[in-house]
Structure formats: C-alpha cells, structure tokens
N, C-alpha and C positions, 0 to 999 in steps of 0.2 A: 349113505345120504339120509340125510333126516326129511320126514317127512312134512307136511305143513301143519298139523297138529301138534307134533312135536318142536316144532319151529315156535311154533304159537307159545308155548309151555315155557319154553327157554325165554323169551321176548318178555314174559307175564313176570316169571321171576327175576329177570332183570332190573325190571321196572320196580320191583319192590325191595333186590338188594340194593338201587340208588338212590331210593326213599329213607331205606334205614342209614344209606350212608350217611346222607345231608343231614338226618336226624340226629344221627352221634357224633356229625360235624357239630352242628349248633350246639348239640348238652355239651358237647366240649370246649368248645368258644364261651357258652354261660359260662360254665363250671370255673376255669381261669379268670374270666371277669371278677364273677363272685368272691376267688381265691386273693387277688389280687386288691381288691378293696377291703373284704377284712385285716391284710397285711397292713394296710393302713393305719389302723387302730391304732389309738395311743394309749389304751390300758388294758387289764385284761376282760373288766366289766364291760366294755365298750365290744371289746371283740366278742364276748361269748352272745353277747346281744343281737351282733350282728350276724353271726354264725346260725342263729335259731332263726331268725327273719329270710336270712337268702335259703336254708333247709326249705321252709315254707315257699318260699318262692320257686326254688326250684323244680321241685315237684306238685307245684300249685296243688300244694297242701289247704287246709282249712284252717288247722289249730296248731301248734307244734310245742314242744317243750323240753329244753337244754337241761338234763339231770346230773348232779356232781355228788359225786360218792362221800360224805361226812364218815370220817374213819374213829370218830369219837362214839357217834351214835349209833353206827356202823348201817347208816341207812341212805339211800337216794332221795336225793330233794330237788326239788327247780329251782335252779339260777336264773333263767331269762324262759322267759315264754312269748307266744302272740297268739290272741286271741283267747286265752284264757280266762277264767274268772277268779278274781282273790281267792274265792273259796277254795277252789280246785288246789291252786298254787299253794296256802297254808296247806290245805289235806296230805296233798301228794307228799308220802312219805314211805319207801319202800324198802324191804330186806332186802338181801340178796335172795332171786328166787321167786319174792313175792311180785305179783302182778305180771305184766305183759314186761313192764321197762324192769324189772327185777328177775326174772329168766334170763331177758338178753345181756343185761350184766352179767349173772351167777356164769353162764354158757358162754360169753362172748362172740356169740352169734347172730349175723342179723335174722330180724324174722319181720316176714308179711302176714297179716291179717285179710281176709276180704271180708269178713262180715265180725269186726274186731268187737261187738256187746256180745254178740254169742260164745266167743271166746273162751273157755272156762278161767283162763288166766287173768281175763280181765277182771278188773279190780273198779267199781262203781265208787266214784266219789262225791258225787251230788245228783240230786233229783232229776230224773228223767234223761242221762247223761246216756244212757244206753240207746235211745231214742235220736243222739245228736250223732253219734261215732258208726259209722259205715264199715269204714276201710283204715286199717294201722299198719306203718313203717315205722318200726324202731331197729337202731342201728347202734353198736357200740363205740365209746371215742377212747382210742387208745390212744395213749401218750407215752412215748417211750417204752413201746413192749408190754403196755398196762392202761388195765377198762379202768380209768379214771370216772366217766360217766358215761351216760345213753341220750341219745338223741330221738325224740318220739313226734311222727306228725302224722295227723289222721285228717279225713274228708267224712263229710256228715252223708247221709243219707242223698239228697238230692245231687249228689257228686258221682261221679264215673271211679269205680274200684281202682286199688294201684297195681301195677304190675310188674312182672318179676325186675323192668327196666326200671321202674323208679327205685327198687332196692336196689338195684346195682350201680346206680348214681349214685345217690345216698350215701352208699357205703363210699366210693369214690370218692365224694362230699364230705364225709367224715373224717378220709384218712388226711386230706391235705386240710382238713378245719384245725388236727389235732398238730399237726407239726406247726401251725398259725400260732397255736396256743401255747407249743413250745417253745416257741421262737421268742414269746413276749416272757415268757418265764425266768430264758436265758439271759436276756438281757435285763431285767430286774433284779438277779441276780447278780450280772455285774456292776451293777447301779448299785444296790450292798455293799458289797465288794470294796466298791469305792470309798465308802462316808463311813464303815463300821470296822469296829476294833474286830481282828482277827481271832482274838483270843475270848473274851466275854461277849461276842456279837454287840456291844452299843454302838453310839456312835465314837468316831474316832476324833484323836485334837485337830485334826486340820476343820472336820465337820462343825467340832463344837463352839472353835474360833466364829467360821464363817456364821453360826447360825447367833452366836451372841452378837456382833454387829448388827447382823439385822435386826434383832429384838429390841435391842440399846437403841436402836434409830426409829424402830417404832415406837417403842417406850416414849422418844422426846419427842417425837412429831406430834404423838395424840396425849402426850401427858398422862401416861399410863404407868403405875406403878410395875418393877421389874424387878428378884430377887434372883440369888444366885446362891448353893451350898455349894460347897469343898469338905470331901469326905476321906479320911486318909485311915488305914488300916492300923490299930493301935501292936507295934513290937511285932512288924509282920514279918521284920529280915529274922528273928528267932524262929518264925515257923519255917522259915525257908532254910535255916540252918540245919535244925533237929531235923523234919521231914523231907525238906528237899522241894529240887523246885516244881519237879511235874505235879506234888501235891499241893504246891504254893500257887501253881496255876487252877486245881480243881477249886480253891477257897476264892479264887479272884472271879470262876464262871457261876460260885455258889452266891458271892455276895453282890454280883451283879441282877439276881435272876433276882434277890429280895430288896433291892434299890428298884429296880423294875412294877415291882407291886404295890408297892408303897409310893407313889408319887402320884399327881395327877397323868388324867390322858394327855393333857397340854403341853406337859413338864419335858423338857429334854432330857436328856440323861448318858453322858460317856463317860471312858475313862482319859482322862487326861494325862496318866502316864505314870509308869510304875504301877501301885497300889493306891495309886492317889484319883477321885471321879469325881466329875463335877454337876450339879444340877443344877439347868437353868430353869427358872420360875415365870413364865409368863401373866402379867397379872396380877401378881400379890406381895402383898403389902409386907410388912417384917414380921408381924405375928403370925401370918398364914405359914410364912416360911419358915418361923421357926418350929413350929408346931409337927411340920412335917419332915424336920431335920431332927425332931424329937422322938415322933414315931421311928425313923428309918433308925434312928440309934439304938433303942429299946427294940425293937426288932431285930438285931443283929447282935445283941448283947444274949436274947435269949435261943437265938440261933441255933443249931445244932450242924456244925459243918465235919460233914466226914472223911477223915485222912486215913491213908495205909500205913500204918506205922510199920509192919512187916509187910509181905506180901499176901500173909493169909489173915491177915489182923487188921483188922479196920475199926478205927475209935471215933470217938465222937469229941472234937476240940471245939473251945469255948474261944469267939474272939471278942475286941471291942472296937467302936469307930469314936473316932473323934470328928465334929463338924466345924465347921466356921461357917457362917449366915450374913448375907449382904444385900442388905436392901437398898435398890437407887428409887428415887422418886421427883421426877423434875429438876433433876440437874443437871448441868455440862457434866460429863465425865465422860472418859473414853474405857475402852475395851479393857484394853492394856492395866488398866489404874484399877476396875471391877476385880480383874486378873488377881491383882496387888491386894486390895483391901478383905477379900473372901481369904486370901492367902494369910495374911498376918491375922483373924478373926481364927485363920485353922491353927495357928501359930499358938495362937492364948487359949486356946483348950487343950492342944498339947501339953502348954507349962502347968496348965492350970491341975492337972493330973491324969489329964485322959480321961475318955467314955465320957464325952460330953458335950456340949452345943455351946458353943461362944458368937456371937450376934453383935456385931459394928453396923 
C-alpha cells in the first residue's frame, strides 16, 4: 500500500503528464493546420514564404529566416524572412560551416542556442545585432535525403529562452515543410514534362502552337507588332549519316542551349520538329527580328559543337543555320498562314545558299 505522501507524488505527476499531454495534443493540431495551409500554395515563392511565417509562429519566435543552399556560389542565403532587416537579408551569406545557420548545414544537425550573441559561432551582421538575439533554433530542411537549406528563428532579449521542445517541433516543422516543398517540385516538373521537348528541354509543338495564338490575338487586340523566326539545321541528315544519331541528338541539345542565349527574356523558343525551331518574337518589329535572327545565325556558324567520331575521339564540327523571319503587324492573319509565310521565308534561304536570314 502506498502511503499518502507517495499518493500525493503519483496524483502531482499525473497532473503534469496531462498537461504535456494536451500540450502536444495542440502543437500537433497547430502543426497539421500549419501543414495543411502551406499545401495550399500555388508556387514555390509562396510556400517557402509561408513556411518561414508559420516556423515563427509556431514557436512564437521573434525573427526567423528560410536559407537555401546556392550550389554556384556554394553559400546559404535568405529566401523568405520575417522581421528582418534588408540589411541583414543582403549580408546573410554563409559557407558551409560558417556561422550558427552554416554548422547546421555543414552537420545536418539541429542545434539550440540560449544565449545565441555569445555564441562563438555566431556571425554579427549589423550594428548592435547581438544586443537584439537571446535565444536561436536553427533546424536543417531536407529534401529528399538532402540539407537543401536551414531554417533559423531567434527571440530577442525581453523573450523567454527556447527549449529542447520547440526544437523538437521545429524539427517536426521542418520535415513535413520539406516534403511541401517537394511536393510543389514534383509537380512543376510534370507541368515541364508537359509543354517541353523531351530531347532539347524547349518548349514542344503542341506548347508553341498554343502560345502563338495567344500572342497572334494579343498582337490584334492591342495592335502590337509580333515576329516569328524558323531556324532549320543547314545538311544536318549528313551529320546524322557520317556520325550517327545519338551525336545528332547531342548537336540538336548543343544548338538549343545557344538559341536559348541569344534571344530575348520575352522571346519563346521550341523545337517544332525534327531539326527544324521556331521563335516567337513578342513585340518587335521586322528589323529587331531580324537582327536577332542575325545574331543567333553568326552564333552558330562560329559554334564549336562536339561529336565522337570514335569512341575515344571527340572533334569539333562546324555547322550552319538557315532563318526565315516574319513579321505581322496589324493584320488579319491566322496562326496557320504565320506557320506558312516563316516557312516559305525558311524556304528562300535555303535556295538562296544556306547560312543565312531571308525576311517576308
């Protein structure tokens, strides 16, 4: 028999395991809510925005900031924050390693701070910033088995320290953030998928049909000039004879990537089928268009595309483009007929000898 002391003991920790129960009832009712609304998002700027907002929310944070690994520069930066300052936002810029959010990358570890300026790790980025920062939770976001980036939210000084539970939230926080973030991945992928040549990533004929209509019909609505090039590979079935096709496919992803560079940001750009790509010109007039059907020819004339002529032997082949250029400007025409007049325009630089720009 238990005594009434011991009674007492049992009855006291009762009361406090059904305190934490309710309590990790509700962080797990937030937590799903929060899940469930980022799911919402319709991009992925939208979701990482909101991802950094509910962090702060959830552990009634102060400041927070969503960091994504640039594999160019090979450094962490902020994509979405709250309550930060520009400043801070341009500064933060970290190695792997360097600072608090640069360990829990390098380690993929979360880690707690409670007094986060005294830190040695910490990394000061503006005046009296040490004075503002109490307490830090940064938590790594993996995405598919990989620290993509870190998750960091601190409470300033007049704030109550974080405890081991709001890292274990957090972290909890993070792992279903990351599969959010996957999930919108996945399906912008197969939204790709759909509108882009398999072979060259552009876009593909059914994309380039649908998107020339529309432009054709903005064009006459607002009276907007609209050009269109047709680029065809000068004697490309010879290369596909001597070398073969899988190198006739490497020349068609090589002279896509410098059709890709040479045109505006505006500018559409697929293959329309075979070796044949067409560019839509939103905006501009016959001289813009030809100019940049001028470039993209002289650009690929001095080209350097490289094929295996053996297997251990890789050379450097010279090709050329022929263009045809079409500008509509305030008239009836349809789709179809653009289709036509870019096509006989590719026609007459064909005859006319190849490697060169012909304009109707």
């Amino acid at each position: 028999m238990l005594n009434q002391k011991e009674v007492e003991k049992l009855e006291k920790e009762l009361v406090i395991l059904d305190k934490e129960r309710e309590r990790l009832a509700k962080q797990l009712s937030t937590l799903k809510l929060i899940i469930s609304e980022i799911n919402s998002g319709s991009n992925i700027d939208e979701i990482l925005d909101l991802i950094i907002k509910k962090a702060v929310q959830l552990v009634e944070a102060g400041r927070g900031s969503l960091m994504l690994f640039d594999s160019q520069s090979e450094e962490l930066y902020i994509k979405s924050s709250v309550n930060l300052s520009k400043k801070t936002v341009m500064r933060a810029r970290f190695k792997p390693g360097e600072g608090i959010a640069g360990w829990v990358f390098k380690e993929g570890k979360p880690l707690i701070i409670k007094e986060g300026a005294k830190d040695p790790r910490f990394k000061k980025l503006e005046n009296n910033q040490e004075e503002l920062v109490k307490s830090i939770v940064s938590v790594p976001l993996k995405i598919r088995g990989k620290i993509e980036g870190v998750i960091n939210v601190d409470k300033s000084l007049k704030d109550e320290i974080f405890n081991t539970d709001d890292l274990e939230l957090l972290s909890a926080f993070a792992d279903e953030a990351a599969i959010a973030i996957q999930n919108v991945h996945l399906q912008q992928q197969m939204k790709n998928l759909a509108i882009t040549d398999e072979l060259t990533g552009l876009y593909n004929f059914r994309y380039l049909m649908e998107r020339l209509e529309e432009e054709l019909k903005r064009a006459q609505r607002y009276k907007r000039p609209l050009a269109m090039i047709m680029a065809d590979i000068d004697r490309f079935k010879e290369c596909n004879d001597i070398f073969g096709h899988l190198e006739g496919n490497k020349v068609l992803k090589s002279l896509a990537y410098v059709l890709k560079v040479n045109v505006r940001e505006i500018d559409i750009v697929g293959r329309y089928g075979g070796e044949e790509f067409i560019i839509i010109l939103p905006e501009a007039g016959k001289e813009e268009a030809q100019e940049i059907a001028e470039r993209i020819r002289s650009k690929v004339e001095k080209y350097n595309f490289m094929i295996n002529k053996k297997p251990s032997e890789e050379i450097e082949k010279k090709l050329t483009l022929s263009l045809g250029v079409i500008s509509y400007f305030q008239e009836v025409i349809s789709a179809p007929s653009l289709i036509y007049k870019v096509d006989q325009a590719l026609y007459q630089a064909k005859q006319k000898g190849r490697n060169r720009v012909e304009v109707i």
